[in-house]
N, C-alpha and C positions, 0 to 999 in steps of 0.2 A: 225413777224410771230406769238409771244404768243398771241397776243391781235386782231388779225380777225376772227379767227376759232375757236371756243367758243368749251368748253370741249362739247362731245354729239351731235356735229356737222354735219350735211352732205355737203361735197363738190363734184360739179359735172362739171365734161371738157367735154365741148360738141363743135362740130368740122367737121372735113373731118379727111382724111384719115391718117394726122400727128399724128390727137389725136387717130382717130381709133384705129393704130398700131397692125391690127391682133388680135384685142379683138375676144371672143369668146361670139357669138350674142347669143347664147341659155343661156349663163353663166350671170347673170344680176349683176353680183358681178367683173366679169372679167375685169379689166385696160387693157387689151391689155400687147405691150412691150415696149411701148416709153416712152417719160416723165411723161403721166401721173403717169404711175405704177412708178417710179423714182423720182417723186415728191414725190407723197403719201407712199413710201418706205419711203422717209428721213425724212418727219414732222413725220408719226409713229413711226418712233425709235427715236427721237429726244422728243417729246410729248406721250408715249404712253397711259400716263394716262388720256390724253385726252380722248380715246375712239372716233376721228372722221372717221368717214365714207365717202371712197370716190369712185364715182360713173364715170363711163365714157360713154358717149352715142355717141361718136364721128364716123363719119360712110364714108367712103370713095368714094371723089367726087360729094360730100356735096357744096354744093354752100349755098347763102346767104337765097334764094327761097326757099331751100330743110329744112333748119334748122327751117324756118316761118311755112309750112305742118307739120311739128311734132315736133314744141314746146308744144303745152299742153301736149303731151304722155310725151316725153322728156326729159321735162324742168318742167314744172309746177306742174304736177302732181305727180313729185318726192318730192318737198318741200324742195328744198336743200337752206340751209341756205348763201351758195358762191357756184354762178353760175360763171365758167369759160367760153369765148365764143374767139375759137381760128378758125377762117375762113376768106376768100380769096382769097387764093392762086387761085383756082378752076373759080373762076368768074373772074381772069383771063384767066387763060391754055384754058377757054374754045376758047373763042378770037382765038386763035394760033391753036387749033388743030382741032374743030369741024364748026370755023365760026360761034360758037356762044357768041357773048357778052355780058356782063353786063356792062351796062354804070357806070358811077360814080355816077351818078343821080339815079340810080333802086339800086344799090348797098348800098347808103347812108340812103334813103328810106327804102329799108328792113331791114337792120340793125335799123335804129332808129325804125321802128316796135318792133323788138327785145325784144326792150332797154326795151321800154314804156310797152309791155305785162310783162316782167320779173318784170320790180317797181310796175305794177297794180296789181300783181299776187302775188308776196313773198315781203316779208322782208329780202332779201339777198343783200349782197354784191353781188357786182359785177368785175369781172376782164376781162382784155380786153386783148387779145395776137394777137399785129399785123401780119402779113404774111410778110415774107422774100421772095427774090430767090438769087442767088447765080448763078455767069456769066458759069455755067458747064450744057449742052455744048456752046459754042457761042451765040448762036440764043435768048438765056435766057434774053441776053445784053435788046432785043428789046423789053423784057414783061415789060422794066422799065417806057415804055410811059404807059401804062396799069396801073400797080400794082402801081406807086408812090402816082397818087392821091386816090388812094383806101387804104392806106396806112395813109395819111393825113386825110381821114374821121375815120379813125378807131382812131388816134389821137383825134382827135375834140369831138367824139364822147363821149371818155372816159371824156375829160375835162367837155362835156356840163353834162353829166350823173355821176358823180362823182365817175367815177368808177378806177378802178387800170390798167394803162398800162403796160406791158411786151414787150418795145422794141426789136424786134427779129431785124427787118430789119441790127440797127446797130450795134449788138453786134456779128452777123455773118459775116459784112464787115469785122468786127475787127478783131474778128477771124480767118479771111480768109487772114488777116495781118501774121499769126503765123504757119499757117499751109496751104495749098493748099485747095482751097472753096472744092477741090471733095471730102476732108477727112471729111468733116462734111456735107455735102450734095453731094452723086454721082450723079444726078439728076439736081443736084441745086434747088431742092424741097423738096426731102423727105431727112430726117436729116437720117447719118450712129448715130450708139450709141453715138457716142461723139456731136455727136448734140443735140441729146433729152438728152443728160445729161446735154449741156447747155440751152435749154429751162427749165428742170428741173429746175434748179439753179435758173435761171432768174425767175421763176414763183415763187418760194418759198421767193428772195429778193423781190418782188414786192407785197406779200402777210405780208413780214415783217414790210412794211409800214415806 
């Protein structure tokens, strides 16, 4: 964690509606209330002499497509030094509820868009938070034809880009070892606070390098 995020820093979580968390859009300063503001709570008290800034543009029901339309406002034109890029979920759910799909092939493609504008653009690190779901209610079971290999690209992705990954997928199975999936996801999507405290966690170990 002391040696990625340089004192005078800007770090930026851009996203769907995990990282959203009820930000307030007119507020350009506003984390919302999930992990990002719980990340960036615990490296500033933890670093405060750092002085890093951190930004969240994360926007709900955000697919892969949506992040590619307003990366330059977004992403680029911000200058942030670590770019966080937590998306997924959405380009599956859409599959299951509106009969709209993203293959794994449009999925892997826009993503490596992403990648390649973010390296041609800054000089930032890069971190990668894969998408979870969690079997609450049943039906969840069957987004794992879906979400696995979209899951494995965002894997791959990280490796081919040398960017930082943030296992979600297995650290909420695990989790879900110790406590019942619905107490960290009611949804089996969106995290209750003890979830985004463990995404918290897990982004701040993965930013520890």
């Amino acid at each position: 964690m002391s040696e990625m995020i340089k004192p005078g820093s800007t770090a930026l979580f851009q996203g769907d509606s995990i990282t959203d968390c009820q930000r307030k859009k007119d507020q350009p300063g506003d984390l919302g209330r999930g992990y990002a503001l719980m990340a960036a709570g615990l490296f500033q008290s933890k670093y405060p002499e750092r002085n890093v800034k951190f930004l969240n543009r994360g926007i709900s029901g955000n697919r892969v497509k949506d992040l590619e339309a307003r990366w330059d406002e977004d992403c680029l034109e911000l200058k942030p030094d670590v770019v966080s890029i937590y998306i997924g979920i959405n380009d599956t759910w859409r599959r299951y509820d509106r009969n709209d799909p993203t293959s794994t092939e449009q999925f892997s493609a826009g993503y490596r868009r992403l990648l390649e504008r973010t390296k041609a653009g800054l000089d930032a690190r890069i971190v990668l938070v894969e998408p979870f779901v969690l079997p609450v209610p049943e039906d969840r079971k069957a987004w794992r034809e879906d979400l696995d290999p979209k899951i494995q690209v965002v894997r791959e992705l990280a490796r081919e880009f040398g960017a930082l990954l943030v296992p979600l997928d297995g650290l909420f199975a695990q989790a879900s070892m110790r406590a019942e999936p619905a107490s960290w996801a009611p949804d089996g999507v969106h995290p209750s606070p003890a979830g985004h405290a463990l995404i918290a966690q897990a982004w701040l170990r993965a930013i520890g390098g």
